[in-house]
Every structure is written in C-alpha cells, then in structure tokens.
N, CA, C and O atoms as CSV, one atom per row, in Angstrom:
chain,resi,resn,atom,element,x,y,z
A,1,UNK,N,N,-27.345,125.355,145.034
A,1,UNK,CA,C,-27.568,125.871,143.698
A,1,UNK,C,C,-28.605,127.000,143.794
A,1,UNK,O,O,-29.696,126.664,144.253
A,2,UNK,N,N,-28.472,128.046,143.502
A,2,UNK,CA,C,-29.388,129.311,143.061
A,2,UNK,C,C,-30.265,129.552,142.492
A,2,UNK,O,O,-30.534,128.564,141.809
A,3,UNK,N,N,-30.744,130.089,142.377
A,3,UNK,CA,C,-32.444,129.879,140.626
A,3,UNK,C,C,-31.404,130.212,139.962
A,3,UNK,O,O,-30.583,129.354,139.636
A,4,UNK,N,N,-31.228,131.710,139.594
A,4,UNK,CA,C,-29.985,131.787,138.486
A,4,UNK,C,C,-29.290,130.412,137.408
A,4,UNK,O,O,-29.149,130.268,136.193
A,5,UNK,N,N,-29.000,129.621,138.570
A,5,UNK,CA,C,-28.271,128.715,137.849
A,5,UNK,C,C,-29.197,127.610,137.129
A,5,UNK,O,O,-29.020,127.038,136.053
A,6,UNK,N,N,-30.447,127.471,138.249
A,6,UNK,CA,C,-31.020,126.583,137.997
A,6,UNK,C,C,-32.589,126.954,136.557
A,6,UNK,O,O,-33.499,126.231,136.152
A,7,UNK,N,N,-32.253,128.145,136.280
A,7,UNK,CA,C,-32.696,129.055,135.706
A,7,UNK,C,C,-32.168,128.849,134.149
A,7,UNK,O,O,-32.873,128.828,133.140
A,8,UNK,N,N,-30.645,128.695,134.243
A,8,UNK,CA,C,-29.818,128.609,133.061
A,8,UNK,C,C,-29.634,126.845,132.655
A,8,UNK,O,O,-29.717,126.393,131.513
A,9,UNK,N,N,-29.449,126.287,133.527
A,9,UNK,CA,C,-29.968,124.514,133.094
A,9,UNK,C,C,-31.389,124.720,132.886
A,9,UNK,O,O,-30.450,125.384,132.447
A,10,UNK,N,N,-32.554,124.858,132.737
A,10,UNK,CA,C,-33.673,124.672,132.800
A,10,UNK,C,C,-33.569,125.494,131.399
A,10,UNK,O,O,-34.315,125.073,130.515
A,11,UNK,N,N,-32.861,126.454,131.118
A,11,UNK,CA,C,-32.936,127.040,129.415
A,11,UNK,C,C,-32.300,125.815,128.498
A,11,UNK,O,O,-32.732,125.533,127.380
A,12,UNK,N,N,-31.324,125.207,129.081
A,12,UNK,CA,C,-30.449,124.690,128.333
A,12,UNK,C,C,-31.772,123.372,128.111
A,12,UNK,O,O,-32.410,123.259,127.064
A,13,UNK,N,N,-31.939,122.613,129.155
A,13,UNK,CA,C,-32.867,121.327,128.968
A,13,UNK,C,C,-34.048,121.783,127.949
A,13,UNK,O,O,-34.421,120.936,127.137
A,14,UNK,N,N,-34.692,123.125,127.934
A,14,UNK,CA,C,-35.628,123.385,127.568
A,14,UNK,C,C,-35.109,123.364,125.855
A,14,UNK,O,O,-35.842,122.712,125.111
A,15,UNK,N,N,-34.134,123.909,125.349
A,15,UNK,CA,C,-33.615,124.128,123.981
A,15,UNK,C,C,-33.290,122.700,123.675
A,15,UNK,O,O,-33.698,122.444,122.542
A,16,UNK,N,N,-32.547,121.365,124.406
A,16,UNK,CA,C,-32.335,120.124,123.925
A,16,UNK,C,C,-33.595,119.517,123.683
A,16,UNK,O,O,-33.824,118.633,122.857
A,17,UNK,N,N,-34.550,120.159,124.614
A,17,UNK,CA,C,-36.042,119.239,123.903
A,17,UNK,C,C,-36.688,119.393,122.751
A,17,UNK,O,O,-37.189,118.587,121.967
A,18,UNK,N,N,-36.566,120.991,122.775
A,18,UNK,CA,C,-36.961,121.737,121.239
A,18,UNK,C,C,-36.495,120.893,120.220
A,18,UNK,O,O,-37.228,120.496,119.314
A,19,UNK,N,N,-34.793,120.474,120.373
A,19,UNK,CA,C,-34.628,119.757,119.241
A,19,UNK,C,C,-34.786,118.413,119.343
A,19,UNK,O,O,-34.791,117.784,118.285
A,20,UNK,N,N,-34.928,117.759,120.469
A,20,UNK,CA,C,-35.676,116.321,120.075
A,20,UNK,C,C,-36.568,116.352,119.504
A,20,UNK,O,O,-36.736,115.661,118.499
A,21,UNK,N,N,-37.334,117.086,119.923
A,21,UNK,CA,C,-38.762,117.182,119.875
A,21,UNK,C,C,-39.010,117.938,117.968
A,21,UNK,O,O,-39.966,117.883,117.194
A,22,UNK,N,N,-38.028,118.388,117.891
A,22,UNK,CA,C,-37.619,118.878,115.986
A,22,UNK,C,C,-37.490,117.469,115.292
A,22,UNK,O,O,-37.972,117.223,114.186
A,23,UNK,N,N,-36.841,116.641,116.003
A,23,UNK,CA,C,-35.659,115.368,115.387
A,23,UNK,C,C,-37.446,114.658,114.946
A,23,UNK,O,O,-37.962,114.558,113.833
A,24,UNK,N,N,-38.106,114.208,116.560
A,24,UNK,CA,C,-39.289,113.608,116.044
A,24,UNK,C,C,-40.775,113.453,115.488
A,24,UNK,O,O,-41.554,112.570,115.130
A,25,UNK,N,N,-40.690,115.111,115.655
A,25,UNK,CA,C,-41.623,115.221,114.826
A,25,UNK,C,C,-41.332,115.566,113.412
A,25,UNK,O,O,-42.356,115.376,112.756
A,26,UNK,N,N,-40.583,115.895,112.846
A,26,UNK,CA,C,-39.346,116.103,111.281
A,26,UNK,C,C,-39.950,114.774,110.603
A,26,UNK,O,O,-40.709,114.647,109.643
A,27,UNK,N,N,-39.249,113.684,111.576
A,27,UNK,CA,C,-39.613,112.221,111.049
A,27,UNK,C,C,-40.598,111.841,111.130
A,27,UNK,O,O,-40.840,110.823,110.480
A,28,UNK,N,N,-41.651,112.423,111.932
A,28,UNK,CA,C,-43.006,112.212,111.686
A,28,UNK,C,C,-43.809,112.514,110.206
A,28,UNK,O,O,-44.461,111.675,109.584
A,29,UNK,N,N,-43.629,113.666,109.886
A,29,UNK,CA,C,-43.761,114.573,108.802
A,29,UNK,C,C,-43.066,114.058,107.526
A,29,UNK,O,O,-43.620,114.178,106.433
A,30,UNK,N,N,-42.102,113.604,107.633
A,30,UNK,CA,C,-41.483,112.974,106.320
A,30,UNK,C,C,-41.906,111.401,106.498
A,30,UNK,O,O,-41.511,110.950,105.422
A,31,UNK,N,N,-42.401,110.436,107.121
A,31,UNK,CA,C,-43.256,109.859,107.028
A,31,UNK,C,C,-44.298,109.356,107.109
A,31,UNK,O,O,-44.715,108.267,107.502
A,32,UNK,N,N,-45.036,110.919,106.387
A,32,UNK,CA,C,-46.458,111.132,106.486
A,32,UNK,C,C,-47.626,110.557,107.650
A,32,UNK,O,O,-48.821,110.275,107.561
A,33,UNK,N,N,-46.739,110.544,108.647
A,33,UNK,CA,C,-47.593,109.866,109.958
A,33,UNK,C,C,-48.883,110.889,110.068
A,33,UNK,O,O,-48.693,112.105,110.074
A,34,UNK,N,N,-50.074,110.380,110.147
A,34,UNK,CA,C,-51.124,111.241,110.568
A,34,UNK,C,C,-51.410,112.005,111.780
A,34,UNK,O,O,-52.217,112.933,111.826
A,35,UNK,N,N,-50.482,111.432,113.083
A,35,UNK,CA,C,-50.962,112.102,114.123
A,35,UNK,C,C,-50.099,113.521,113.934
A,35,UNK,O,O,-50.567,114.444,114.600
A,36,UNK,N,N,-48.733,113.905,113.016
A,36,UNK,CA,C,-47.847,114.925,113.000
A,36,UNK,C,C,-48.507,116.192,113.949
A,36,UNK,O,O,-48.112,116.657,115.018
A,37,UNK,N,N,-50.006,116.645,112.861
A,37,UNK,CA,C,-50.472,118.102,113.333
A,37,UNK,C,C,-50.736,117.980,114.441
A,37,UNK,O,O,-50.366,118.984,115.049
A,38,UNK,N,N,-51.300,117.106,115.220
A,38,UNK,CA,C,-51.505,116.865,116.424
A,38,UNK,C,C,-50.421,117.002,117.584
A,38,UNK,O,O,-50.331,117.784,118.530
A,39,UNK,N,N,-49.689,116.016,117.180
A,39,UNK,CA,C,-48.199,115.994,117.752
A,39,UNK,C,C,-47.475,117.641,117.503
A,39,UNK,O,O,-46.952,118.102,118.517
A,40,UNK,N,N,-47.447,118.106,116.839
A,40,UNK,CA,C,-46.813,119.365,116.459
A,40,UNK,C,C,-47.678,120.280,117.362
A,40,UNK,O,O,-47.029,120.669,118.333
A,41,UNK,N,N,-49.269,120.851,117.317
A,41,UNK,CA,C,-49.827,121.430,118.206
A,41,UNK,C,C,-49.276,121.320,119.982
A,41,UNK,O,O,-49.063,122.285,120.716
A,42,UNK,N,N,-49.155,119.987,120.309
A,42,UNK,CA,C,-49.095,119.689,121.541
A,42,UNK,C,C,-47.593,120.420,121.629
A,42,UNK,O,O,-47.569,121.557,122.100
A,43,UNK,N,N,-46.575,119.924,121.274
A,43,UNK,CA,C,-45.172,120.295,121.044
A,43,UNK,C,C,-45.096,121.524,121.117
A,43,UNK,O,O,-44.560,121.970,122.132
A,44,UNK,N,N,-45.528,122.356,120.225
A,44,UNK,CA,C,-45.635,123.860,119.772
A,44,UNK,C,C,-46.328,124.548,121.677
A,44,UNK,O,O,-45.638,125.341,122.318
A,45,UNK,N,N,-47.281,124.186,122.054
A,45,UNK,CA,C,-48.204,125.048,123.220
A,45,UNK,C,C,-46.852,124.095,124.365
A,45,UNK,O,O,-46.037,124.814,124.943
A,46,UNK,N,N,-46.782,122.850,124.529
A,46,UNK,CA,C,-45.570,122.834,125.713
A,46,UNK,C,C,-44.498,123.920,125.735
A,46,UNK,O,O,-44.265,124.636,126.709
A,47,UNK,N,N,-43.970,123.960,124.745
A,47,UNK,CA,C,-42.585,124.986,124.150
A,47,UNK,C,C,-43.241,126.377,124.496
A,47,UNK,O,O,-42.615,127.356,124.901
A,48,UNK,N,N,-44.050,126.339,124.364
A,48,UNK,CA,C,-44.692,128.711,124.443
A,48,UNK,C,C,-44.982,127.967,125.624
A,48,UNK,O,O,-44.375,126.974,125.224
A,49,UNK,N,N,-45.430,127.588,126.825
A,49,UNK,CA,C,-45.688,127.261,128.267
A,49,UNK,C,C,-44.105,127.397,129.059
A,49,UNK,O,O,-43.950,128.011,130.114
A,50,UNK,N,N,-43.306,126.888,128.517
A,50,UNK,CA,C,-42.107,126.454,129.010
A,50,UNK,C,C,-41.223,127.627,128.731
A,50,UNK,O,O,-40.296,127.850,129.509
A,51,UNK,N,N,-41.440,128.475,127.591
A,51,UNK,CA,C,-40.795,130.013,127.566
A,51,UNK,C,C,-41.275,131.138,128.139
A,51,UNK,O,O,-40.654,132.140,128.493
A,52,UNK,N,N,-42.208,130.942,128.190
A,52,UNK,CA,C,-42.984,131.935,129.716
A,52,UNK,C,C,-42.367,131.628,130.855
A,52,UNK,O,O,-42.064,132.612,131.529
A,53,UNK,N,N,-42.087,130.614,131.283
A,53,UNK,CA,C,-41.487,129.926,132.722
A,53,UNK,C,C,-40.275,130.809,132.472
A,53,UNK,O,O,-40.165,131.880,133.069
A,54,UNK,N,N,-39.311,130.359,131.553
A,54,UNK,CA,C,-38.123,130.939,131.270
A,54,UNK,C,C,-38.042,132.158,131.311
A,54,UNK,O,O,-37.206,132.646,132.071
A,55,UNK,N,N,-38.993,133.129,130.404
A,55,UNK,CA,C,-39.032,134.576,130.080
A,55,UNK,C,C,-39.167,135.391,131.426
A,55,UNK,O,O,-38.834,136.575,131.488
A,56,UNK,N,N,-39.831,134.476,132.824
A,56,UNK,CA,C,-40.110,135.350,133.700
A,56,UNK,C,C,-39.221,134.567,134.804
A,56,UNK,O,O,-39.865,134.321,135.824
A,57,UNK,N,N,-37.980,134.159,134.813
A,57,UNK,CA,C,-37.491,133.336,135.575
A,57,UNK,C,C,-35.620,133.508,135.146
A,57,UNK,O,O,-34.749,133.495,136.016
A,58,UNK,N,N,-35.368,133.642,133.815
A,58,UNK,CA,C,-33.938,133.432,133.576
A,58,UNK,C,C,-33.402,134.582,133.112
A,58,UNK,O,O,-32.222,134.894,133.271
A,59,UNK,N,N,-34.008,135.064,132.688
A,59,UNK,CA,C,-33.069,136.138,131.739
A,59,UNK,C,C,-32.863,137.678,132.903
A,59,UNK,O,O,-33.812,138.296,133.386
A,60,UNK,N,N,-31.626,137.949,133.089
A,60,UNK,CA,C,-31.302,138.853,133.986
A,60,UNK,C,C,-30.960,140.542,133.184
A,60,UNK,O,O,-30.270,140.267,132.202
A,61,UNK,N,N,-31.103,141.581,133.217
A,61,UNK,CA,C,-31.407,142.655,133.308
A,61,UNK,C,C,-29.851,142.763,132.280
A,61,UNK,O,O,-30.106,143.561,131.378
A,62,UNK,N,N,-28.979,142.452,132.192
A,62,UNK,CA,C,-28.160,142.508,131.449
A,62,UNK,C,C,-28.091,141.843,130.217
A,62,UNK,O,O,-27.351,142.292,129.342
A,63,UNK,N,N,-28.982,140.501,129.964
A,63,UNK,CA,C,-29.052,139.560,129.121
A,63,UNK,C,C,-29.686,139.673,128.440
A,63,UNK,O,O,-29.414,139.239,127.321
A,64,UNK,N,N,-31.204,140.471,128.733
A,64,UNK,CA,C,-32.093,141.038,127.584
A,64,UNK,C,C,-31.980,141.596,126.161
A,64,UNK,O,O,-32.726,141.230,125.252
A,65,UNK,N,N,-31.144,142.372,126.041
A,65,UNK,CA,C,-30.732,143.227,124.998
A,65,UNK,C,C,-30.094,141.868,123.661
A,65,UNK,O,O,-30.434,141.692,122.491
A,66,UNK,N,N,-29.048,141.123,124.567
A,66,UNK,CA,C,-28.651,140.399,123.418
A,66,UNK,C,C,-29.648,139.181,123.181
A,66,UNK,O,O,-29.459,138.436,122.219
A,67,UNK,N,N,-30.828,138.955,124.155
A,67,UNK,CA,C,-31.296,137.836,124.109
A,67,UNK,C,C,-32.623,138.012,123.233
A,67,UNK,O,O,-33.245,137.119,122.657
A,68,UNK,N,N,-32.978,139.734,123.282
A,68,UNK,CA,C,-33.859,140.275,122.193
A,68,UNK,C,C,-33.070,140.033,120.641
A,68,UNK,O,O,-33.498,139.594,119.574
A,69,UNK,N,N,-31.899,140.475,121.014
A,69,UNK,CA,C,-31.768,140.305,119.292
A,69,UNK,C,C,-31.567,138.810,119.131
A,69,UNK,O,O,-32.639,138.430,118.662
A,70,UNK,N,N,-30.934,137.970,119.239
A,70,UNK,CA,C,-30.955,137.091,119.612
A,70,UNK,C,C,-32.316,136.097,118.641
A,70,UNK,O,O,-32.343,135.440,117.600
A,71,UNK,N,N,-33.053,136.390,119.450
A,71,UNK,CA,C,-34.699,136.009,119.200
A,71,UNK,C,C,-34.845,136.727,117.787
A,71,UNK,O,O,-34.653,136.028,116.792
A,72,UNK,N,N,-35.122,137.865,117.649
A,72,UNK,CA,C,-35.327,138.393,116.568
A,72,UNK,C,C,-34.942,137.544,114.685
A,72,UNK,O,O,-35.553,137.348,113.635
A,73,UNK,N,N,-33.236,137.246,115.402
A,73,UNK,CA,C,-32.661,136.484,114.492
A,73,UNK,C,C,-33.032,135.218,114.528
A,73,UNK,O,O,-32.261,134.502,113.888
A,74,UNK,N,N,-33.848,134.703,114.990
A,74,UNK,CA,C,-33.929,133.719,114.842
A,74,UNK,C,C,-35.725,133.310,114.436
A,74,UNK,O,O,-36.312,132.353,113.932
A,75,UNK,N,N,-36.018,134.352,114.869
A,75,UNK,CA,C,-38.044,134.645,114.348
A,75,UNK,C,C,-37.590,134.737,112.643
A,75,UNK,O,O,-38.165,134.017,111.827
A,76,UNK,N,N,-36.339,135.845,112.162
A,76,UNK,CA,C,-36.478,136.326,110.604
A,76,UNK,C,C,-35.487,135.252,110.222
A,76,UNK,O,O,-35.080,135.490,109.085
A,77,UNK,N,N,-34.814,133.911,110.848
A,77,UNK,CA,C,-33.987,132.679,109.940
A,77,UNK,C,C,-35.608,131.875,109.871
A,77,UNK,O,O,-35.964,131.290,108.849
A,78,UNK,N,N,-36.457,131.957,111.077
A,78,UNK,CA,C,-37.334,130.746,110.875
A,78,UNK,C,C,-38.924,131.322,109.389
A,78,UNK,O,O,-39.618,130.547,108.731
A,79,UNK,N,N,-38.949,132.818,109.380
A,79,UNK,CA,C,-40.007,133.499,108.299
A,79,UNK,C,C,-39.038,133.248,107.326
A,79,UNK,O,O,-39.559,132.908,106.264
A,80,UNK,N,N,-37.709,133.295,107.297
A,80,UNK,CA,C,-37.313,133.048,105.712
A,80,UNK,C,C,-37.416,131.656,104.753
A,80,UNK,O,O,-37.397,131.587,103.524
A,81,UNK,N,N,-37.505,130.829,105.517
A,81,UNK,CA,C,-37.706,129.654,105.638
A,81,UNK,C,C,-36.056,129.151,104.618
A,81,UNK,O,O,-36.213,128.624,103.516
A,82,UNK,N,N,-35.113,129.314,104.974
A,82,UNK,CA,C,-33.207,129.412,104.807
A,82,UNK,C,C,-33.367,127.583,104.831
A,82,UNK,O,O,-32.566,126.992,104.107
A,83,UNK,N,N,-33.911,127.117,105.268
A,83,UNK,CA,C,-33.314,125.372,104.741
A,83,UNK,C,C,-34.232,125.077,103.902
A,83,UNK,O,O,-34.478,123.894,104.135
A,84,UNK,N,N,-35.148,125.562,102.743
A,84,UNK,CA,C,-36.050,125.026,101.829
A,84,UNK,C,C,-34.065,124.458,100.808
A,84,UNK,O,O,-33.842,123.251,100.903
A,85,UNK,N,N,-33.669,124.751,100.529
A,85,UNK,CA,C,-32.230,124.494,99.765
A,85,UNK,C,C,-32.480,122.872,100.410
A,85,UNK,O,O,-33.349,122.264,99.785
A,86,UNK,N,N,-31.860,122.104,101.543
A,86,UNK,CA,C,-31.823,120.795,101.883
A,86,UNK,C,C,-32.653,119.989,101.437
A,86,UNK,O,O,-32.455,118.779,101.545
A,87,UNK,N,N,-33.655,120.445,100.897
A,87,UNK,CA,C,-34.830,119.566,100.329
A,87,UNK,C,C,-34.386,118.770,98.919
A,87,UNK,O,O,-35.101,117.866,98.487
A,88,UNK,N,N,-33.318,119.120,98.325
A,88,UNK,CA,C,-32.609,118.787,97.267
A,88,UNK,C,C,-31.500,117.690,97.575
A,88,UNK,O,O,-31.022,116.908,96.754
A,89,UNK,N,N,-31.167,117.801,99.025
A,89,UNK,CA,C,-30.366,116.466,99.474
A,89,UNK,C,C,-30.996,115.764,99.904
A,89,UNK,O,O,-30.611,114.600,99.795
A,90,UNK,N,N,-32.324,116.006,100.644
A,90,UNK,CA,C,-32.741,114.824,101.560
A,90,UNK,C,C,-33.873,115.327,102.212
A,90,UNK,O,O,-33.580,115.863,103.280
A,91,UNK,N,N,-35.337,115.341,101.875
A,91,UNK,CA,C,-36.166,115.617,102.711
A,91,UNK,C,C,-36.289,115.732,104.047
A,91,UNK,O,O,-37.015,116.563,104.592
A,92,UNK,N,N,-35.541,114.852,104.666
A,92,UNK,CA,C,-35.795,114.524,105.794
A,92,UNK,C,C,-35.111,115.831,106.480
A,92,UNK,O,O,-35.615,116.462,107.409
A,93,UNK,N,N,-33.543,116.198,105.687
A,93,UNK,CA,C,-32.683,116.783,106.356
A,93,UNK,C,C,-33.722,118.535,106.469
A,93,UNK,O,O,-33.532,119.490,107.221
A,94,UNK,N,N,-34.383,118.405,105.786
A,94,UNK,CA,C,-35.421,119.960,105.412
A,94,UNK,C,C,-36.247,120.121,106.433
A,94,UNK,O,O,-36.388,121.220,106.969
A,95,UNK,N,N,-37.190,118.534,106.998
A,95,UNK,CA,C,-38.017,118.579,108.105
A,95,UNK,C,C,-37.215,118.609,109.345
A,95,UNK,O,O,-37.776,119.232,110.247
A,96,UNK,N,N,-36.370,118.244,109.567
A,96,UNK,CA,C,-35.524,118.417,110.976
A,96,UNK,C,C,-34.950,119.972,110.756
A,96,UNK,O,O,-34.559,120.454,111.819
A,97,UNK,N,N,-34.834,120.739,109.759
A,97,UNK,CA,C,-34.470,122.146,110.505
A,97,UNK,C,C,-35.295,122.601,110.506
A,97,UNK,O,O,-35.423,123.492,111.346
A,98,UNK,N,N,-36.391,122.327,109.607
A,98,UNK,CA,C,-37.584,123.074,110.144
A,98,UNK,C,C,-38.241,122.913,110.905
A,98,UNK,O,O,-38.832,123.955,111.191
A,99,UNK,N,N,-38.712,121.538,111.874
A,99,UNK,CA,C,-39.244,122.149,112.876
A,99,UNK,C,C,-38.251,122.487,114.160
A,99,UNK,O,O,-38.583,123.119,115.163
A,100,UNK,N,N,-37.005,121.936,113.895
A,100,UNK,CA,C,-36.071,122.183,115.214
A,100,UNK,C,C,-35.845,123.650,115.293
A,100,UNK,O,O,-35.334,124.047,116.341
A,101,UNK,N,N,-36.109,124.460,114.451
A,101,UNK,CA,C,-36.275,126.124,114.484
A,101,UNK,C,C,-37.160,126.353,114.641
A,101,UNK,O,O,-37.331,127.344,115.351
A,102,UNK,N,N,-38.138,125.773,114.218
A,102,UNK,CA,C,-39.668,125.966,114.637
A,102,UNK,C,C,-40.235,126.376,116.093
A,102,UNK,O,O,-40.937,127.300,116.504
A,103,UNK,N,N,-39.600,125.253,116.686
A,103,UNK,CA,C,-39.469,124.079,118.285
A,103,UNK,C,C,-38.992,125.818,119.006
A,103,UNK,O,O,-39.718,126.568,119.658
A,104,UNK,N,N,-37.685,126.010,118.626
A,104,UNK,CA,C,-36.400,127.108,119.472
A,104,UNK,C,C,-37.405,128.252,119.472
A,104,UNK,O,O,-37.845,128.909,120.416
A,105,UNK,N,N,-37.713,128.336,117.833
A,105,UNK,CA,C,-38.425,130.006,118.028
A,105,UNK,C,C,-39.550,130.197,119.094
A,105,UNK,O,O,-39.599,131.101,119.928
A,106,UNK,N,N,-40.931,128.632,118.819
A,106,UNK,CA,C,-42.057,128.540,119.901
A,106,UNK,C,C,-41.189,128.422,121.182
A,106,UNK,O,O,-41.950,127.880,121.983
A,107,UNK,N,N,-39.953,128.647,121.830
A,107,UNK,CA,C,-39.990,128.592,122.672
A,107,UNK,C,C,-39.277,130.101,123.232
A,107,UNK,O,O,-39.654,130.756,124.203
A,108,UNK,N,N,-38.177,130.405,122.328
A,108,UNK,CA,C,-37.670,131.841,122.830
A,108,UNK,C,C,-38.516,132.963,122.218
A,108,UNK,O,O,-37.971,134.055,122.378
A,109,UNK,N,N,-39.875,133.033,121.458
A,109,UNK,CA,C,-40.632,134.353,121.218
A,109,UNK,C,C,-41.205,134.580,122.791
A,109,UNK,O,O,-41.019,135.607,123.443
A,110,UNK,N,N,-42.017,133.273,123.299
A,110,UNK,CA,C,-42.666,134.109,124.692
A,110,UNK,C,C,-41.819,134.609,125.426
A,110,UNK,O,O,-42.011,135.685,125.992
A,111,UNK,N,N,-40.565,133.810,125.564
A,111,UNK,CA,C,-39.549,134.707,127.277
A,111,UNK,C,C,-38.848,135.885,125.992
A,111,UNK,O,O,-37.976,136.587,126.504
A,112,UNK,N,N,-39.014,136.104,124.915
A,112,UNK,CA,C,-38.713,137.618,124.356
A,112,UNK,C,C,-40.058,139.111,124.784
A,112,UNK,O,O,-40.041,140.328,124.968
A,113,UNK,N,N,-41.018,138.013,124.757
A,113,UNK,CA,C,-42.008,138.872,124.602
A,113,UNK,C,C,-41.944,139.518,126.043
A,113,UNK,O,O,-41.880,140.716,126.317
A,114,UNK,N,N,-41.977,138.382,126.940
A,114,UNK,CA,C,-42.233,138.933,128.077
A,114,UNK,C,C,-41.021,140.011,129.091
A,114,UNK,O,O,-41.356,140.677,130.070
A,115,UNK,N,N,-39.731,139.930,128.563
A,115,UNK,CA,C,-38.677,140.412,128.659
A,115,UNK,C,C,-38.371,141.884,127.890
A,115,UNK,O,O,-37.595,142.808,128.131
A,116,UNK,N,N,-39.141,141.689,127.087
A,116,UNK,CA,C,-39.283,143.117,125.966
A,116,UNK,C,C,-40.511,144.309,126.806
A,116,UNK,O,O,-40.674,145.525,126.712
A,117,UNK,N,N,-41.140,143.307,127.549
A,117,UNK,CA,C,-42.311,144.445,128.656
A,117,UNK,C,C,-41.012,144.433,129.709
A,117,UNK,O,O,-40.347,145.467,129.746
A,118,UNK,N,N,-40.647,143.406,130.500
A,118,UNK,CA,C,-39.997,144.270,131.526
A,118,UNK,C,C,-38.796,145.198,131.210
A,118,UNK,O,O,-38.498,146.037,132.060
A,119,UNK,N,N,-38.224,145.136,130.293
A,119,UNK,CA,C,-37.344,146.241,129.878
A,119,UNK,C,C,-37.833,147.476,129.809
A,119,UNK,O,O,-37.433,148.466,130.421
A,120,UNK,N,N,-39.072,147.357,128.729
A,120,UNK,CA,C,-39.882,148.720,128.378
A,120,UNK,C,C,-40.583,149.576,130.313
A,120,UNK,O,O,-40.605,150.762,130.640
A,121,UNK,N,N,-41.020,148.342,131.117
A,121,UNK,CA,C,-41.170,149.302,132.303
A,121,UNK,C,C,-39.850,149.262,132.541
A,121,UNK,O,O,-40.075,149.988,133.510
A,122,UNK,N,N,-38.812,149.125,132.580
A,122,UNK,CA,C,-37.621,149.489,133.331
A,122,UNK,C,C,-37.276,150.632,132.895
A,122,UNK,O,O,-36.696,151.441,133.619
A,123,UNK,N,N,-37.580,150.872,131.646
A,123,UNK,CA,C,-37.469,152.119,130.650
A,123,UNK,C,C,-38.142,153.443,131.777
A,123,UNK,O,O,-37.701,154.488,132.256
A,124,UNK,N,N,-39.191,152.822,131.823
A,124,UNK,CA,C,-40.293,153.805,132.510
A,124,UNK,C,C,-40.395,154.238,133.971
A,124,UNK,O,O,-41.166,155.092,134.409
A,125,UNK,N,N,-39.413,153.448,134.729
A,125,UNK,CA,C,-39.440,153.657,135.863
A,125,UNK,C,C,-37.760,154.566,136.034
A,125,UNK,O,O,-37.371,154.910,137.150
A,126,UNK,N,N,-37.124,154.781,135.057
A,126,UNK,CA,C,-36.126,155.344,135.167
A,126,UNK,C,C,-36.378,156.967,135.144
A,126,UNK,O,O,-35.864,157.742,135.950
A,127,UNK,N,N,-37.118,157.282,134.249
A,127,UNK,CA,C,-37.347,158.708,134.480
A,127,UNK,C,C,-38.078,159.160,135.488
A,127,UNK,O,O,-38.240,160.371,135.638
C-alpha cells in the first residue's frame, strides 16, 4: 500500500470520526450534559491536528482546486447555520448537523489552509 492510498483511508477514517464525534457530542448538548464545552474543545483541536496531518500528506496537486472549493462550501453551509429549520422537528436532529458540520469543517479548513499556501508557491515557482 502507498501513502497515497493510505493518505485517502486516513481522510476517509478522519471524516467518519468527525461524525461520530458530531453524533456524540449533538447528544451531549441536547442533554444539557456539562462536560459538552469541554468535550467539544478537545474534539474541535483533535480534528484541526488531524487536518494538518491530512492537508500536508493527502491532497495531490490536482485535487486542490476542487478540494478548495469544496471547503469553502462547506465553511459558508456551516456560517449560514442551513439546519436552524430541524429545530422544529426535533432538537436533537439540529445538534447532530450542527456539530457534525462543525466536526468536517474543524477538520477540512486546516488541510485547505495549508494546501491554499502550497498552491499559491506553486503559483510562484512557475514564473
């Protein structure tokens, strides 16, 4: 097996945790458990640790472009805040998209960020 590959399972494991990790802290939050902010801090800094790994490890020179927009769309679904509506069926169903977008975004803004510099020098080393 290759990094490449092992590069692209390690995105995939990394996005199924985001949303466990959405599923239980959601239910933390909808029943007002006290440790949530705590739990959410820890959650939130693993996820930006674990997209740095990614940002400087998976994304290949062709993948950037869609993986910037990509991100983008998904930074302006998580600022719009688009599931306040579910809160009318079911609280709960409101805290599980919000932090499971929460979870995705803390994890694909750093490997955007850091992918958005190596593009920009790739930019720079072309002329």
């Amino acid at each position: 097996m290759n990094m490449e590959q092992i590069a692209r399972y390690a995105f995939i494991a990394f996005v199924f945790l985001a949303i466990i990790m959405g599923l239980v802290v959601g239910y933390m939050d909808y029943a007002n458990d006290p440790n949530t902010d705590n739990t959410d801090s820890y959650v939130t800094l693993i996820l930006l640790v674990l997209g740095i790994i990614i940002g400087f490890i998976s994304i290949t020179a062709k993948e950037i472009m869609p993986f910037l927009v990509a991100t983008i769309a998904l930074i302006v679904a998580a600022s719009a805040n688009v599931w306040y509506p579910l809160i009318t069926i079911h609280e709960l169903l409101y805290e599980w998209a919000t932090y499971i977008l929460h979870y995705i975004v803390a994890f694909a803004a750093p490997a955007a960020v850091i992918n958005a510099i190596k593009s920009v020098f790739a930019m720079t080393k072309e002329k």
